[in-house]
PDB file of N, CA, C, O and CB in Angstrom:
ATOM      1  N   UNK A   1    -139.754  26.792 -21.733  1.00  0.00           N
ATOM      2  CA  UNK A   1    -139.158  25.789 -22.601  1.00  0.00           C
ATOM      3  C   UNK A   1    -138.233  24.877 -21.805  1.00  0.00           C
ATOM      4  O   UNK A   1    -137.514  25.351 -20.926  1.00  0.00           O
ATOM      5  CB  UNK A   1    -138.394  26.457 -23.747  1.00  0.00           C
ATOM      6  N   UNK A   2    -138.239  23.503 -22.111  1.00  0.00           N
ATOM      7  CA  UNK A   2    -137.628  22.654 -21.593  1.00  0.00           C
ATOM      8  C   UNK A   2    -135.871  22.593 -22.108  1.00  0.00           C
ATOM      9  O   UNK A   2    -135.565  22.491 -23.296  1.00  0.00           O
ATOM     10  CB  UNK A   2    -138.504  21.491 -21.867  1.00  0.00           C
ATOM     11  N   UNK A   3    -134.960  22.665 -21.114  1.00  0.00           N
ATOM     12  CA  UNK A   3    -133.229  22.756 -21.700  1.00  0.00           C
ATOM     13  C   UNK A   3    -133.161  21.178 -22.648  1.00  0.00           C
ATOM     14  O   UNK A   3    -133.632  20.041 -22.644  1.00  0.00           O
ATOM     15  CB  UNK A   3    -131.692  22.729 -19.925  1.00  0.00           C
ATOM     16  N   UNK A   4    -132.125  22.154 -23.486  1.00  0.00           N
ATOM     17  CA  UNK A   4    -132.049  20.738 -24.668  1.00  0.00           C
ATOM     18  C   UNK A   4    -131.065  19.919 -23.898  1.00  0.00           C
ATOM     19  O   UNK A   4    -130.170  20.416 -23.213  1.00  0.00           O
ATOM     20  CB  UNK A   4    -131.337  21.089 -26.532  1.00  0.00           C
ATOM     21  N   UNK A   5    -131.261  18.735 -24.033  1.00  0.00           N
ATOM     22  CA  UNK A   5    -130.175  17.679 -23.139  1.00  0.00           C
ATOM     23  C   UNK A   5    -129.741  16.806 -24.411  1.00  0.00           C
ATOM     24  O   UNK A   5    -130.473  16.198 -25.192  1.00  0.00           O
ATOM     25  CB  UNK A   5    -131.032  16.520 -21.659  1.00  0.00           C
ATOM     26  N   UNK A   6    -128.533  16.900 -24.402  1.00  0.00           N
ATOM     27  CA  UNK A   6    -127.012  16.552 -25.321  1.00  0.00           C
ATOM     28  C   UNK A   6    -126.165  15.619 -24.466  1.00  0.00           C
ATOM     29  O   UNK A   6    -126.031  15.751 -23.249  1.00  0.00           O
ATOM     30  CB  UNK A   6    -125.933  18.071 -25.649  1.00  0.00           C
ATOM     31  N   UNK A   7    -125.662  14.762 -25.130  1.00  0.00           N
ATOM     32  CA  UNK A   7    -124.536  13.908 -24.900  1.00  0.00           C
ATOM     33  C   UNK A   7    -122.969  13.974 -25.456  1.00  0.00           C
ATOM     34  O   UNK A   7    -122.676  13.793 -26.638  1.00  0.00           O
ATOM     35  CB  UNK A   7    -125.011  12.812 -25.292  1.00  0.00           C
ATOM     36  N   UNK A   8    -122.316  14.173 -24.734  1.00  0.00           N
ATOM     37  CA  UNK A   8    -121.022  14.525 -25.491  1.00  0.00           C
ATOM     38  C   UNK A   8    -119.577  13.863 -25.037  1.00  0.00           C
ATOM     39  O   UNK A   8    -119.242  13.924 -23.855  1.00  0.00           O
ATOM     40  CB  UNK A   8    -120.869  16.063 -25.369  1.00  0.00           C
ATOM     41  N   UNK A   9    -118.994  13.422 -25.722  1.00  0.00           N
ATOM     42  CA  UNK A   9    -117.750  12.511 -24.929  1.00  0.00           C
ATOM     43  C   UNK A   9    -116.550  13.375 -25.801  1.00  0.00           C
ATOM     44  O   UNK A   9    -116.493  13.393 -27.030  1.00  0.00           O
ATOM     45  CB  UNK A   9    -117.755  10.339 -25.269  1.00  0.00           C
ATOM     46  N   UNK A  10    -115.665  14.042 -24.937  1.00  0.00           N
ATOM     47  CA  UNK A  10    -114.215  14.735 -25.403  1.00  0.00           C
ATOM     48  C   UNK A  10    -113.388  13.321 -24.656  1.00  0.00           C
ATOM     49  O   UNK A  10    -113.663  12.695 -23.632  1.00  0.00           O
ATOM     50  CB  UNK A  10    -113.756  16.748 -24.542  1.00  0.00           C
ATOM     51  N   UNK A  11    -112.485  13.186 -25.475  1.00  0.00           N
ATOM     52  CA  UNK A  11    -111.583  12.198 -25.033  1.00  0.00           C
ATOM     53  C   UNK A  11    -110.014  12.872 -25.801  1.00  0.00           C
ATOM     54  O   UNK A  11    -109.657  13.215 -26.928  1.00  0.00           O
ATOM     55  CB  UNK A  11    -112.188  10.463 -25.624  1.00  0.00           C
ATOM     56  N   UNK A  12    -109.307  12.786 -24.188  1.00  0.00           N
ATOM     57  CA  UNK A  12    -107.860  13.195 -24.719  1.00  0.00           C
ATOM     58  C   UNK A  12    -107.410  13.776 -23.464  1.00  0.00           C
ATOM     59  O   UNK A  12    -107.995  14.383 -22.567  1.00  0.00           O
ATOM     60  CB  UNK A  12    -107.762  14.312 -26.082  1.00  0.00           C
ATOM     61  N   UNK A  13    -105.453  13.199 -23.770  1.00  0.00           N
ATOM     62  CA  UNK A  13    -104.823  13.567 -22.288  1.00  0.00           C
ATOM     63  C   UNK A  13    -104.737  14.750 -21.872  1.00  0.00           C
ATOM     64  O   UNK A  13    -104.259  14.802 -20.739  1.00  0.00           O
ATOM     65  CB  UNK A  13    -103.579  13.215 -22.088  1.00  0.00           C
ATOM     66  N   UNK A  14    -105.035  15.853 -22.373  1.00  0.00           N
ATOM     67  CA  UNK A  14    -104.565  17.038 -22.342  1.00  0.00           C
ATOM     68  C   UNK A  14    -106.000  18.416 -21.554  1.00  0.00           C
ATOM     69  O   UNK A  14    -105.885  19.619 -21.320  1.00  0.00           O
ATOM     70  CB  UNK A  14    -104.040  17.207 -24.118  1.00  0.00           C
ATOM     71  N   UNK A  15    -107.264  17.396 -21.366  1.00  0.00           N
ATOM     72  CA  UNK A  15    -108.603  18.406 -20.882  1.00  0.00           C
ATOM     73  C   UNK A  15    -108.616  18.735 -19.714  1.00  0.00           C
ATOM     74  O   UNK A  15    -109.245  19.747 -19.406  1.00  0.00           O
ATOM     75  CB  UNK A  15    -109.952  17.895 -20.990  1.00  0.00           C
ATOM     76  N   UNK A  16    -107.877  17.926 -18.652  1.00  0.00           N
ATOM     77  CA  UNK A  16    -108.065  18.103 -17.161  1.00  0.00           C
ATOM     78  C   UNK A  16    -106.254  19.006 -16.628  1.00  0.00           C
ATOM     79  O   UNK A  16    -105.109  18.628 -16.875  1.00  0.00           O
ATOM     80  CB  UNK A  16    -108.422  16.084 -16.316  1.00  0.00           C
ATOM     81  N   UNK A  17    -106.812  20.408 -15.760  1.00  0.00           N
ATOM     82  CA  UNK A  17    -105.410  20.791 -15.165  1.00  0.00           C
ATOM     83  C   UNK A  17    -105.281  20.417 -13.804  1.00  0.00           C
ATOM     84  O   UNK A  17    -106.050  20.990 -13.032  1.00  0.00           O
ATOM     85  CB  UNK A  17    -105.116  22.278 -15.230  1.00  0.00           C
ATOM     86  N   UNK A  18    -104.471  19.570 -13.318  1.00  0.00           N
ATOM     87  CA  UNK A  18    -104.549  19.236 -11.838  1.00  0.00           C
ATOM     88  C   UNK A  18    -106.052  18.478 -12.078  1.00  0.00           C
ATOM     89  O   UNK A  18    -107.069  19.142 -11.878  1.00  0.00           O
ATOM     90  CB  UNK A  18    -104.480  20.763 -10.610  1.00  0.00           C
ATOM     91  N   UNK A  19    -106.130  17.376 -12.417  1.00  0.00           N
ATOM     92  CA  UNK A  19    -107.105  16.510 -12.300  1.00  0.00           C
ATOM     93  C   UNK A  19    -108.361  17.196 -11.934  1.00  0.00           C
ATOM     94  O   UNK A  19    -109.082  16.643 -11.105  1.00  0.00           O
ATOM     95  CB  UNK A  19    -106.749  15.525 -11.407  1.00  0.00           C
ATOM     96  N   UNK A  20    -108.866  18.794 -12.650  1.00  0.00           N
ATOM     97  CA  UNK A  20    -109.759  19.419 -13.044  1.00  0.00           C
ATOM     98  C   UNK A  20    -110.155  19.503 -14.051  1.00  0.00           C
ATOM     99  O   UNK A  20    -109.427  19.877 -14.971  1.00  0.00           O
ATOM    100  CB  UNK A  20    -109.705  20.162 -12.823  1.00  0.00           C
ATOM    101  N   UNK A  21    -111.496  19.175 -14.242  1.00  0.00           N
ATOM    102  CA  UNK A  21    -112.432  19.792 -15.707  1.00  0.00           C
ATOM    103  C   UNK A  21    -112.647  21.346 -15.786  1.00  0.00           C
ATOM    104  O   UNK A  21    -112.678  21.952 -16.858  1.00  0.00           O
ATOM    105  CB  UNK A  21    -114.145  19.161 -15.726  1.00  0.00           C
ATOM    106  N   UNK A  22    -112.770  21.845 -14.745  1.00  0.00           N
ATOM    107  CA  UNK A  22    -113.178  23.260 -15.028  1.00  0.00           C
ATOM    108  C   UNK A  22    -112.969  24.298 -15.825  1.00  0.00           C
ATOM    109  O   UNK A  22    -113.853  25.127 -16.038  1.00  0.00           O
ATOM    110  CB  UNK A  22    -113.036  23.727 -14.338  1.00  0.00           C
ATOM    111  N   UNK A  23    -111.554  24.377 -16.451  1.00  0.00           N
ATOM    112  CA  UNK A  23    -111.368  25.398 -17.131  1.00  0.00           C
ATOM    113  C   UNK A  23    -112.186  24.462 -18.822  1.00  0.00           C
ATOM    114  O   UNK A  23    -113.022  24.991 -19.555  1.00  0.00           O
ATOM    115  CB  UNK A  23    -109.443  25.977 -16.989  1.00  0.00           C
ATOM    116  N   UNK A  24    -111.889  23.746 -18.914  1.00  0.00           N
ATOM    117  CA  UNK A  24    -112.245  23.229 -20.384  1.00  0.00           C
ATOM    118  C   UNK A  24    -113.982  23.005 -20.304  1.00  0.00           C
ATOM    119  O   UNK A  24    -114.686  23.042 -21.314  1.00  0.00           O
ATOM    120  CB  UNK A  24    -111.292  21.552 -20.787  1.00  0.00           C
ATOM    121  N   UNK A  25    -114.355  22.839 -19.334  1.00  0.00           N
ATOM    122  CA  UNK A  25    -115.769  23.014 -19.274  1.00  0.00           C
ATOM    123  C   UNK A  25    -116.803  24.902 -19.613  1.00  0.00           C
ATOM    124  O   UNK A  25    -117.666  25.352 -20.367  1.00  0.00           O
ATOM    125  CB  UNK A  25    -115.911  22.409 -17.605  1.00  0.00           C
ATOM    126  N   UNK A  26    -116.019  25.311 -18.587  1.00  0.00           N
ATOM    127  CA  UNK A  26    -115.891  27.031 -18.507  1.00  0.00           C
ATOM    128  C   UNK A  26    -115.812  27.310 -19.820  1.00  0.00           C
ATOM    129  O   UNK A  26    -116.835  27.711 -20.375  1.00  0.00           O
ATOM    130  CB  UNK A  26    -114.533  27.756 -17.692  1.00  0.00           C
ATOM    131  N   UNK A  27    -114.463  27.140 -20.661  1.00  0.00           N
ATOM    132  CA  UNK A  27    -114.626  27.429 -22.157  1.00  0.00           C
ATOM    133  C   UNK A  27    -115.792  26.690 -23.179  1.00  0.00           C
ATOM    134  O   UNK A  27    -116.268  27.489 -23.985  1.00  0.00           O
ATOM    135  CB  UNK A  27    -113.272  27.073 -22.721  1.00  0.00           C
ATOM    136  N   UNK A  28    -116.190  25.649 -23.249  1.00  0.00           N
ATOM    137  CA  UNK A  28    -117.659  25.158 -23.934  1.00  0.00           C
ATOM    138  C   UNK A  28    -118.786  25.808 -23.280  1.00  0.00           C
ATOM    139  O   UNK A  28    -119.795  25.897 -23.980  1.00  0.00           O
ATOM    140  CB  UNK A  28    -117.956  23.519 -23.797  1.00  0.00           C
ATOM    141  N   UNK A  29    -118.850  26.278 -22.109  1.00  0.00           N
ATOM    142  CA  UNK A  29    -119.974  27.093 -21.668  1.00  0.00           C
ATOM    143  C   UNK A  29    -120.844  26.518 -20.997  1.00  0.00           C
ATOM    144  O   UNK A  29    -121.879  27.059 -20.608  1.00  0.00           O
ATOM    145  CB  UNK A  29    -120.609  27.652 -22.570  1.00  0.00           C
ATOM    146  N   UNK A  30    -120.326  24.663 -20.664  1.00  0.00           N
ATOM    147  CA  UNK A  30    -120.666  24.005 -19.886  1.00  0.00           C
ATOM    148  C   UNK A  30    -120.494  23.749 -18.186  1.00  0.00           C
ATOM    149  O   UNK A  30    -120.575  22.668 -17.604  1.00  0.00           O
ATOM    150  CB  UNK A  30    -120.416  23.355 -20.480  1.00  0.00           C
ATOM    151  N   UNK A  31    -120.297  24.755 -17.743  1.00  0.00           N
ATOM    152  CA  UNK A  31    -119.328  24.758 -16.222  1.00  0.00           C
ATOM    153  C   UNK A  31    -120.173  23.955 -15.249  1.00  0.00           C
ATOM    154  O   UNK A  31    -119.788  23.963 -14.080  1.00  0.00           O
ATOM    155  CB  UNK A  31    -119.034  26.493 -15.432  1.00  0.00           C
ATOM    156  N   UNK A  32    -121.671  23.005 -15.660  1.00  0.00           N
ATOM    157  CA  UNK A  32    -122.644  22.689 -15.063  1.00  0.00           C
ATOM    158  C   UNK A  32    -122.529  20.673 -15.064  1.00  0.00           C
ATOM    159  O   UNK A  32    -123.109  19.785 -14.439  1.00  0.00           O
ATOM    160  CB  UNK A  32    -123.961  23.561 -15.890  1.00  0.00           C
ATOM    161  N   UNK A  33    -121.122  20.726 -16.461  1.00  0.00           N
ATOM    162  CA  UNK A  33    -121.489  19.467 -16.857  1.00  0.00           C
ATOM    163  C   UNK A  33    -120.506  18.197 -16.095  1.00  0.00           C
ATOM    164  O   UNK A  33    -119.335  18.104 -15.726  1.00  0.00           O
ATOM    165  CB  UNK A  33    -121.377  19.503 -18.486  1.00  0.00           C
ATOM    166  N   UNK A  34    -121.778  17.268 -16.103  1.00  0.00           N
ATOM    167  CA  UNK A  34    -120.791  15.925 -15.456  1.00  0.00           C
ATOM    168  C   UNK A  34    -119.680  15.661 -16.129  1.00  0.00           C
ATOM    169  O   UNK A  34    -119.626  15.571 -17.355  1.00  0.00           O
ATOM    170  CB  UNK A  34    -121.457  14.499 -15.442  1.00  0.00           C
ATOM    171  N   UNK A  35    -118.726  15.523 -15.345  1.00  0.00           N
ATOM    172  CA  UNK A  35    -117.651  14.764 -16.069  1.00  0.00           C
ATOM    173  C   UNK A  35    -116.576  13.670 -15.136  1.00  0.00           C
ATOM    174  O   UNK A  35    -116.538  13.682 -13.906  1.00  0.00           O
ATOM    175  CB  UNK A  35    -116.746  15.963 -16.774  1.00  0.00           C
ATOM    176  N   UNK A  36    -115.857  12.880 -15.888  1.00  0.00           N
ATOM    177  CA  UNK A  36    -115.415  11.507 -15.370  1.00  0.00           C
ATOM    178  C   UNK A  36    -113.646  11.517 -15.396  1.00  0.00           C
ATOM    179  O   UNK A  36    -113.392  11.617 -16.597  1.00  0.00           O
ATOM    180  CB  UNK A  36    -116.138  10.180 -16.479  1.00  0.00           C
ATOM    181  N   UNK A  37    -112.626  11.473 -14.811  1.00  0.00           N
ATOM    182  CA  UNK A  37    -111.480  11.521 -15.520  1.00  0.00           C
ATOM    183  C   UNK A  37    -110.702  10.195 -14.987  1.00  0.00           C
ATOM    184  O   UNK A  37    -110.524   9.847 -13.820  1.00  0.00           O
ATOM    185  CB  UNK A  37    -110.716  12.943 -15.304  1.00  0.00           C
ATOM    186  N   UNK A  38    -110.273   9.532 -16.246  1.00  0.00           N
ATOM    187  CA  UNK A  38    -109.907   8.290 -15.952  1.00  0.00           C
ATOM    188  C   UNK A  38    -108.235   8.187 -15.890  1.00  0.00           C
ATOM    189  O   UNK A  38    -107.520   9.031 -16.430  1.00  0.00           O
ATOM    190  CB  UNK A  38    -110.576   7.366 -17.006  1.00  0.00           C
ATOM    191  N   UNK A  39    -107.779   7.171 -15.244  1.00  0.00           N
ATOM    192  CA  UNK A  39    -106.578   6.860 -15.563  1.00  0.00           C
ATOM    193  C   UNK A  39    -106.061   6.503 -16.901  1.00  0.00           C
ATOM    194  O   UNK A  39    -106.764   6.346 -17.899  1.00  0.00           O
ATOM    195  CB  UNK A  39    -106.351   6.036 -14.864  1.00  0.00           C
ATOM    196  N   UNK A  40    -104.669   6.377 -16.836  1.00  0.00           N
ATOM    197  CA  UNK A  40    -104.431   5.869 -18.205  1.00  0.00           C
ATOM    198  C   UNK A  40    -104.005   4.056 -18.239  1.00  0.00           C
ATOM    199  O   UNK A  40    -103.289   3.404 -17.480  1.00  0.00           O
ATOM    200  CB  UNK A  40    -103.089   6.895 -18.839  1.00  0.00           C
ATOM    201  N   UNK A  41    -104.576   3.762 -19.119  1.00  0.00           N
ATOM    202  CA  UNK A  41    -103.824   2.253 -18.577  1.00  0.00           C
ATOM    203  C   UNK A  41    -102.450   2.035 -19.143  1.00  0.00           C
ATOM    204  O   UNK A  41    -101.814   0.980 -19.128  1.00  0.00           O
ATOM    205  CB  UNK A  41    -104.706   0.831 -19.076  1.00  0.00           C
ATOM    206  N   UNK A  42    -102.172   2.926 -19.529  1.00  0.00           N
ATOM    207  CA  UNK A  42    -100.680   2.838 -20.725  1.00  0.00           C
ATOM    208  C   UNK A  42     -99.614   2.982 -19.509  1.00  0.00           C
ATOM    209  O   UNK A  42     -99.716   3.946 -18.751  1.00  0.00           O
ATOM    210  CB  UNK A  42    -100.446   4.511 -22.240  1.00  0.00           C
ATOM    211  N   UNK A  43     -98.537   1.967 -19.319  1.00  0.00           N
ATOM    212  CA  UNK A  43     -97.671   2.023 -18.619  1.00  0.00           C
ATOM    213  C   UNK A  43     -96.256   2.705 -19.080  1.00  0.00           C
ATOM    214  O   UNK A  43     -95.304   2.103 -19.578  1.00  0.00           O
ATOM    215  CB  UNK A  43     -97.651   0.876 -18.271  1.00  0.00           C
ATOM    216  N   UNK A  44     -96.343   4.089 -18.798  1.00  0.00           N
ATOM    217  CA  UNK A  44     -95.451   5.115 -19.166  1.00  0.00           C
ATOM    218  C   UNK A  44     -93.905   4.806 -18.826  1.00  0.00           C
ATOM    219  O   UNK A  44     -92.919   5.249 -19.413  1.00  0.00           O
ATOM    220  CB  UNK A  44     -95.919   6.374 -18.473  1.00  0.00           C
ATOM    221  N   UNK A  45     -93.945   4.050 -17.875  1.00  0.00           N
ATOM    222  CA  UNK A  45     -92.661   3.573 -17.249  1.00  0.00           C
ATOM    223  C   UNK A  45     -91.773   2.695 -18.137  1.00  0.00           C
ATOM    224  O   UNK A  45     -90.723   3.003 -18.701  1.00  0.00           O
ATOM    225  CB  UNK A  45     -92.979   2.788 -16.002  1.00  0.00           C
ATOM    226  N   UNK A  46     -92.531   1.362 -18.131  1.00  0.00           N
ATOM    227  CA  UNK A  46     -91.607   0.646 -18.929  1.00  0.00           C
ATOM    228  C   UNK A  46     -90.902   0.824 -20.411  1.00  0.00           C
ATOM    229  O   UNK A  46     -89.800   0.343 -20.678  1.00  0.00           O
ATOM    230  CB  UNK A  46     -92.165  -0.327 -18.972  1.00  0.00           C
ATOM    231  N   UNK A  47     -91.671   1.556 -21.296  1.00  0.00           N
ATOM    232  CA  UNK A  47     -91.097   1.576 -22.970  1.00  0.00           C
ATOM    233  C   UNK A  47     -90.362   2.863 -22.654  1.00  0.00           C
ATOM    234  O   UNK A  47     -90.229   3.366 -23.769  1.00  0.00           O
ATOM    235  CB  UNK A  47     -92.426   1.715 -24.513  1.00  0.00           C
ATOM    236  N   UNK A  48     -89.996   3.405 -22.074  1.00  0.00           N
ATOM    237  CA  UNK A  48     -89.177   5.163 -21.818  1.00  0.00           C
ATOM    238  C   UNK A  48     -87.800   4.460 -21.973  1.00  0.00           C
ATOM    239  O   UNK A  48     -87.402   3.443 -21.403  1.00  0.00           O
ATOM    240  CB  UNK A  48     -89.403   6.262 -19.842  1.00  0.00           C
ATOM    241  N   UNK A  49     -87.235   5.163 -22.785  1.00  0.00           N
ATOM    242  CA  UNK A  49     -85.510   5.283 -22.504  1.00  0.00           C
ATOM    243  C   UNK A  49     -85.232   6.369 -22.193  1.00  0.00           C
ATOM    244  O   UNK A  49     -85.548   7.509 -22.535  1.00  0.00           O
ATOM    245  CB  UNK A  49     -84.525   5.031 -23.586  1.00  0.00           C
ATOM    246  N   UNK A  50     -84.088   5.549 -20.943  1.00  0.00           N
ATOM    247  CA  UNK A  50     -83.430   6.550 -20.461  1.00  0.00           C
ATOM    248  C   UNK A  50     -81.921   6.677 -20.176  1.00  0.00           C
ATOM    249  O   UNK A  50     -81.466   7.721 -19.710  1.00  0.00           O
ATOM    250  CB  UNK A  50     -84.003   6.735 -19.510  1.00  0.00           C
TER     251      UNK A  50
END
């Protein structure tokens, strides 16, 4: 039998540790799957009070 091929987009700051997918991949059972990790374009700096 041919593997079922799925598309899937998780989006959110919190999936990558140390700019790793692995553990959150490991838990879906995907440890095989491409993944992309982007910057943020939100400039954290300027709106902060301090």
């Amino acid at each position: 039998m041919d593997a079922c091929k799925v598309a899937c987009i998780f989006t959110s700051a919190a999936l990558a540790v140390d700019e790793d997918m692995h553990h959150f991949a490991d838990r879906l059972g995907v440890s095989t799957a491409k993944n992309l990790i982007l910057n943020s374009p939100f400039d954290y700096a300027r709106p902060a009070l301090l």
